[in-house]
C-alpha positions as CSV (number, residue, x, y, z in Angstrom):
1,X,-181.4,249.9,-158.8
2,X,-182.2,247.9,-161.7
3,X,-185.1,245.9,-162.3
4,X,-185.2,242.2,-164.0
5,X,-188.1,240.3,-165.4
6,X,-187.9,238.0,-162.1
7,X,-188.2,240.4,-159.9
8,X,-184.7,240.6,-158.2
9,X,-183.0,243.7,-157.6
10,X,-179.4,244.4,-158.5
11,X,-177.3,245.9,-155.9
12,X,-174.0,247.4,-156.3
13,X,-173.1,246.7,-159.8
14,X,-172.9,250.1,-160.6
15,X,-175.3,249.9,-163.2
16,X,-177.6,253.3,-162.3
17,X,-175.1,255.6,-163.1
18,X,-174.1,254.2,-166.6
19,X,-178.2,255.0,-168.0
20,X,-179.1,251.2,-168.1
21,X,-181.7,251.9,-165.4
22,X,-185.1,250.9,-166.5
23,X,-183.7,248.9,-169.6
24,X,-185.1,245.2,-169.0
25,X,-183.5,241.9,-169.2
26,X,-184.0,242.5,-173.4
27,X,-182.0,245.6,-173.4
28,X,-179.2,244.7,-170.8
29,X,-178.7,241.8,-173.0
30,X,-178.0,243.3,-176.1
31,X,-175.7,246.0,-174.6
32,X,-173.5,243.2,-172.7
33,X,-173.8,241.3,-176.1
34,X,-172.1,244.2,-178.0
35,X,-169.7,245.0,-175.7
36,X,-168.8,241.3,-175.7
37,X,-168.3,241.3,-179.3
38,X,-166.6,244.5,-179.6
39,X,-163.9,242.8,-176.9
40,X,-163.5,239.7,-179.0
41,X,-162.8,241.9,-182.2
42,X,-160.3,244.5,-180.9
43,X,-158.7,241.1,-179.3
44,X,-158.7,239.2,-182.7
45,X,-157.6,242.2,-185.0
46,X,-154.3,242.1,-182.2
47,X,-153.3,238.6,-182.7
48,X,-154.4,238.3,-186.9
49,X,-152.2,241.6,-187.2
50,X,-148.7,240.8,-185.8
51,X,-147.0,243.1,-188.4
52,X,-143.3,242.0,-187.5
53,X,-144.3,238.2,-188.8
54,X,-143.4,237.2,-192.0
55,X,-145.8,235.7,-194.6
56,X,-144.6,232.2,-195.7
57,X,-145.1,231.1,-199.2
58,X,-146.7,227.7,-199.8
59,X,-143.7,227.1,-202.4
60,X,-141.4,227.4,-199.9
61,X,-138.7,229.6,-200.3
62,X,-139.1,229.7,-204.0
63,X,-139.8,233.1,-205.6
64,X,-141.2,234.4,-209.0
65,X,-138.6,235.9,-211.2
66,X,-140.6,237.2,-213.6
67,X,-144.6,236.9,-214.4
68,X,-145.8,235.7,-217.9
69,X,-147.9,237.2,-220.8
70,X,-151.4,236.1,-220.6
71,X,-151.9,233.7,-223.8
72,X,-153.6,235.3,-226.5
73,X,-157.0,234.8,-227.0
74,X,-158.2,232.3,-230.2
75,X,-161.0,233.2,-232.6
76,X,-163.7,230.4,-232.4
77,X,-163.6,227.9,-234.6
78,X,-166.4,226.6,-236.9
79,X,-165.4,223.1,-238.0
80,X,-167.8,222.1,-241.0
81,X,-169.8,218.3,-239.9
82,X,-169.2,219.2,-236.5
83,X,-166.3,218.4,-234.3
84,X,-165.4,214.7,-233.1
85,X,-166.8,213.1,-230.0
86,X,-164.1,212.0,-227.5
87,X,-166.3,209.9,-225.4
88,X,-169.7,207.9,-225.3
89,X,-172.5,209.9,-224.6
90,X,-170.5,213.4,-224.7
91,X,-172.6,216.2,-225.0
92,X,-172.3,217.8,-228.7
93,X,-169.7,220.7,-228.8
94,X,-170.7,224.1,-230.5
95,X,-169.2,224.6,-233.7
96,X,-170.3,228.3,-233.9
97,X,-170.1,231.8,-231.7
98,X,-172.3,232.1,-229.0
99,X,-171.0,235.5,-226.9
100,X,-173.7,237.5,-228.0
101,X,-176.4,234.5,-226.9
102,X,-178.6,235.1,-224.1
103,X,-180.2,232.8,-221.5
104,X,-182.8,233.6,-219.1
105,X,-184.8,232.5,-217.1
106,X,-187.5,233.9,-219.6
107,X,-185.5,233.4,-223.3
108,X,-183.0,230.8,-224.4
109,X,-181.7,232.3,-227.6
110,X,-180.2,228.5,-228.6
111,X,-183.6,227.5,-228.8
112,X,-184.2,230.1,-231.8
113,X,-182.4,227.3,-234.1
114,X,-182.6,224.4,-232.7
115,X,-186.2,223.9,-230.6
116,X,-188.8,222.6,-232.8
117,X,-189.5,223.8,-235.6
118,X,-187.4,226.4,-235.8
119,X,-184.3,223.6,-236.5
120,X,-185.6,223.2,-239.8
121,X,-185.4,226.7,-241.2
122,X,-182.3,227.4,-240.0
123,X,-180.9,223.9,-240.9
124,X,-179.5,223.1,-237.2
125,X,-179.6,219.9,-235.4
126,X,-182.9,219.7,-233.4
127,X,-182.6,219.0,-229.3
128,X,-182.4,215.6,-228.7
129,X,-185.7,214.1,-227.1
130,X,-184.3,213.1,-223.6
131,X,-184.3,216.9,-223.1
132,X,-187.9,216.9,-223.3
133,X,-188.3,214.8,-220.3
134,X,-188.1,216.1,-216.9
135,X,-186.6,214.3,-214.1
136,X,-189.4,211.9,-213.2
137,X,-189.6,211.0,-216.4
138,X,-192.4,213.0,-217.4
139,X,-192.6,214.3,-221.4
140,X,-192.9,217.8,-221.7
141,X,-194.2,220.0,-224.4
142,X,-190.9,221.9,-224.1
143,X,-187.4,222.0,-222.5
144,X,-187.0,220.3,-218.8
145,X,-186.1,222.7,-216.7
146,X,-182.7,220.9,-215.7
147,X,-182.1,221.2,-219.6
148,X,-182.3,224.1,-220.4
149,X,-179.4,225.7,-219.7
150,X,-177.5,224.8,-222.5
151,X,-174.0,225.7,-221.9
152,X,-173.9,223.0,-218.3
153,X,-173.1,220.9,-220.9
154,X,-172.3,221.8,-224.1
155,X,-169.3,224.2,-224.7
156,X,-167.7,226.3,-227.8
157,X,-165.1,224.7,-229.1
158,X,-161.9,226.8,-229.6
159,X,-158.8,225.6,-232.0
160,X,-156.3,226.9,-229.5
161,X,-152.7,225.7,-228.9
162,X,-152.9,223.8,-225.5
163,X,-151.6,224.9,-222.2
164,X,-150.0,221.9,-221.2
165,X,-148.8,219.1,-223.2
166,X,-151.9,216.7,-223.6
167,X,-151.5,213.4,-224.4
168,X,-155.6,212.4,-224.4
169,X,-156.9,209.9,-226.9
170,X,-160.3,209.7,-227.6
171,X,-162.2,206.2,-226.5
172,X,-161.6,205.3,-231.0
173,X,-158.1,206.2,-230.8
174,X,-157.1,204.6,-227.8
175,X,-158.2,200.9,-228.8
């Protein structure tokens, strides 16, 4: 017979002869716990596997008649002055290659050129101040954490052929 933690005595269950005799309340549980779970998968992989169904296409019954060429990639482009803002208060672009930049946790090779006062030897546009200033509001000797990765807001800017046809005016353009 097996023995539970309150002291009750299972009778008839069988239990002896499958060498669960002696295993505890702990033990009993887990075994009953993975026999439970295999159950529910060997049921599960059953009903997710019905081979004879057919998979239905969110187009509907629209097909693909051919597949196209992914679009070439476009060198970067470096615009001289800078390119245009589109909005208020958009973040500069970068008018120069950056796929060979690395940012750590430890190095931030943007701030080579333009941290202080390295942006005046190599003649790039210093970080504005409000990156300075952590999210309290307290000034910092050096970039605010939530600043500091540069590309969450600043991109490369590619002249590429759009996608799509984009009729966007910038907020100068559209007045």
């Amino acid at each position: 017979m097996l023995r539970i933690w309150t002291g009750m005595r299972l009778k008839g269950m069988g239990l002896k002869g499958m060498g669960l005799k002696g295993m505890g309340l702990k033990g009993m549980g887990l075994a009953v716990a993975a026999a439970g779970i295999a159950a529910l998968l060997a049921a599960g992989a059953t009903v997710a596997q019905d081979a004879g169904a057919p998979v239905k296409a969110l187009g509907g019954e629209k097909t693909l008649e051919q597949t196209n060429m992914a679009p070439e990639t476009e060198r970067q482009s470096t615009a001289m002055g800078g390119f245009g803002r589109a909005y208020r208060q958009q973040p500069p672009l970068i008018p120069h290659k950056i796929d060979t930049y690395q940012i750590s946790t430890t190095n931030n090779a943007c701030m080579n050129c333009h941290d202080w006062p390295g942006h005046v030897e190599a003649k790039a546009p210093k970080v504005s101040e409000t990156h300075y200033v952590d999210r309290e509001g307290v000034r910092l000797d050096k970039i605010a954490g939530t600043r500091y990765f540069c590309q969450q807001c600043h991109v490369p800017q590619a002249d590429a052929k759009p996608l799509v046809n984009n009729v966007f005016q910038n907020a100068t353009q559209a007045r």
